[in-house]
C-alpha positions, 0 to 999 in steps of 0.5 A: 500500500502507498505510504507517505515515502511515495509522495513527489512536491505538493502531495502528488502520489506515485502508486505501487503494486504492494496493495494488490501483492498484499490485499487482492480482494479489495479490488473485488470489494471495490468492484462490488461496490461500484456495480451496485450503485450504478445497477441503482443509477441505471434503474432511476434512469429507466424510471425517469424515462418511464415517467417522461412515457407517462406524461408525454401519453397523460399530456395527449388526453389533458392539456391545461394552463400552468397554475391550473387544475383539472381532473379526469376520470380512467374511464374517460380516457381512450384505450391506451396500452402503453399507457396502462402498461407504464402505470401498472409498472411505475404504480407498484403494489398501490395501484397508483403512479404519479407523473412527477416533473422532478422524475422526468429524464430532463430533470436534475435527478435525472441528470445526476443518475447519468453522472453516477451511471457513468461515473460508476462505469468508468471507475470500475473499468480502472479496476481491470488490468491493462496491457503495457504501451501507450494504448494501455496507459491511454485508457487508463487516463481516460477511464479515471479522468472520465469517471471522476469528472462524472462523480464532480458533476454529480456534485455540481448538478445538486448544488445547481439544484438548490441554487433553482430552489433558492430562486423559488423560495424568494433568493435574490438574483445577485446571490443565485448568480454568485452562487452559481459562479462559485459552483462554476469555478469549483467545476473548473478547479475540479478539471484542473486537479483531475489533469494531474490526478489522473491515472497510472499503470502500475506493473505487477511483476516485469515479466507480466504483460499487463499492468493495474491501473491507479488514480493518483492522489494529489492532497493539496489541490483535493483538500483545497477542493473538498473544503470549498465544496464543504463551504457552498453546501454548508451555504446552501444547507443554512439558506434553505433552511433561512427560506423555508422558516420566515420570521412570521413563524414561532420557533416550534413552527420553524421546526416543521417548516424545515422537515422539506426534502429540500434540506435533505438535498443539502443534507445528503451532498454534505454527507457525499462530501465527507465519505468521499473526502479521505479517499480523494485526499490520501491514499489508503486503498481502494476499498477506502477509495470507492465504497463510501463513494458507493455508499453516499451516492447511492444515499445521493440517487434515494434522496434526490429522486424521492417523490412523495407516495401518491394518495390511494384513490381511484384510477384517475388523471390529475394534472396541477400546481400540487408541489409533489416533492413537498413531504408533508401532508395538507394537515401538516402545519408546513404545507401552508407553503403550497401553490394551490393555496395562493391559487384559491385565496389570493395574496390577501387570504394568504396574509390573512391567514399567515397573521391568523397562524401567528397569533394563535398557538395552532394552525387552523384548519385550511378552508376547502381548496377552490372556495372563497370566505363565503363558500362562493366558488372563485372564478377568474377570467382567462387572462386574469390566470394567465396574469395571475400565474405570471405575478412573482411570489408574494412571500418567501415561504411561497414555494409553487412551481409554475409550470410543474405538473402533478399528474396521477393515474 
């Protein structure tokens, strides 16, 4: 195993054969490890495409404006076997699949599964042997440059993610966009190490025609990088955490204003981060290298691609502005953050209602969805929605998605 005496100036490490010689089943455990996070990632990404199927057949029967809401029975829908087929794959033992746009192929989540499906697949070919000449050590750069670039995009795409959600919940732009720049010069620090770091074959014995290949760790540059990256999610963790609990709300309510699976999110990239750092900082083996870079990314992929669980209702097709990757529940005293609620009530019954909830110790109960004070059904003309829908949010605790559509069969 690589020890303190094979490193150059800076921390740039010259691997040896002596962890092979000694410890030959970490490469199987290392293989291990990286087949099954990414047999994970392949299985998210089939599901997305599966959901994109769903709403792309959903999307031919219903067609409604964003911020709008419209209902329609099974029954009423034409004869649609790929349709069917795709909801008793997706619906599972409930009967019940939702269309969520956070699952769609083009999504963030989706995005990420890619990166760790490649990621995955490269750092366990650099795991295979590799024939001497410059073919061989070609490959072996190629594989470990590629899949760690992957693993870093993957992180990338998640604080991406967040900074989206920090535009949503009230952020303003000067922020986002220093956010984002950080993120862009992380990237760009990351490409930067990973020329150096990169891979090298390591011969067994001088008469084998084959060699192991190593990625070669550079400890200044990665703990460098690991301390910033620590920083913008850290960042991004306490942001959420200020946008989603406004100061209108009692401490105990700030509490459940935060159980969002936003800050999960956040939660879940500093967790990547601190498993993966002692391996891309010192070598200490391919085990240490990527099975908690195996474990944390799948926890990465099971957070970032959770969508609520779907009501247990009839066969049906629903298309509006629910927030489907919200957590909590309508009687939930953190779900007052809801587009549908603002669609109903207005800006003037949402701050009606906010001062309501502030004064008292509990929450009162929500009025029906879809009825003013009096019980009189709202109903607003064409261009007063569409106007309506395009109007910036009225409070930061408001976190609607316009466009986003909730779609359940």
């Amino acid at each position: 195993m690589s020890t303190l005496w094979n490193f150059t100036g800076l921390g740039l490490e010259n691997p040896t054969s002596e962890e092979f010689v000694y410890s030959p089943q970490n490469h199987v455990i290392a293989a291990f490890a990286l087949g099954s996070v990414f047999l994970l990632s392949v299985y998210y990404i089939l599901r997305s495409i599966g959901h994109s199927l769903l709403g792309a057949r959903l999307r031919r029967y219903v067609n409604v404006l964003p911020g709008e809401h419209a209902h329609v029975d099974a029954q009423e829908l034409p004869e649609d076997r790929v349709r069917d087929w795709l909801v008793n794959t997706l619906g599972g033992a409930g009967g019940v699949a939702v269309y969520n746009p956070n699952s769609d192929i083009k999504s963030i989540g989706a995005l990420m599964s890619l990166s760790i499906t490649l990621g995955s697949a490269m750092l366990w070919g650099s795991l295979m042997t590799f024939p001497m000449g410059s073919g061989g050590a070609f490959a072996c750069q190629f594989v470990v440059a590629t899949g760690s670039i992957a693993v870093g995009m993957t992180r990338a795409k998640g604080l991406f993610k967040m900074s989206t959600e920090m535009v949503e919940l009230g952020a303003p732009k000067w922020e986002t966009i220093a956010f984002r720049i950080c993120i862009l010069l992380s990237m760009v620090g990351m490409v930067i190490w990973r020329y150096f770091s990169t891979g090298v074959l390591v011969m067994v014995q001088p008469d084998l025609p084959y060699a192991l290949c190593y990625n070669r760790h550079f400890i200044l540059p990665a703990a460098i990088l690991t301390l910033a990256h620590l920083i913008l999610e850290l960042y991004a963790l306490l942001r959420l955490h200020l946008l989603l609990s406004p100061s209108f709300l009692k401490l105990q309510h700030k509490f459940h204003a935060v159980y969002d699976i936003r800050i999960g999110w956040a939660l879940a990239l500093i967790f990547f981060e601190l498993s993966t750092a002692v391996g891309n900082i010192y070598p200490l083996g391919l085990v240490v290298d990527f099975v908690p870079y195996s474990l944390s990314g799948m926890v990465l992929l099971i957070v970032f691609n959770y969508r609520r669980a779907p009501p247990r209702t009839l066969p049906t097709a629903t298309l509006g502005p629910l927030s489907t990757f919200h957590p909590s529940a309508w009687g939930s005293k953190a779900s007052v953050r809801n587009s549908a609620f603002l669609s109903d009530f207005g800006a003037t019954g949402y701050e009606r209602f906010k001062l309501q909830w502030q004064e008292e110790d509990a929450r009162p109960p929500l009025p029906p969805r879809g009825r003013g004070e009096r019980g009189d059904t709202v109903t607003l003309p064409l261009a007063v929605r569409k106007k309506r829908n395009s109007e910036p949010v009225a409070h930061p605790s408001y976190v609607g998605k316009r466009g986003a559509s909730f779609l359940v069969m």
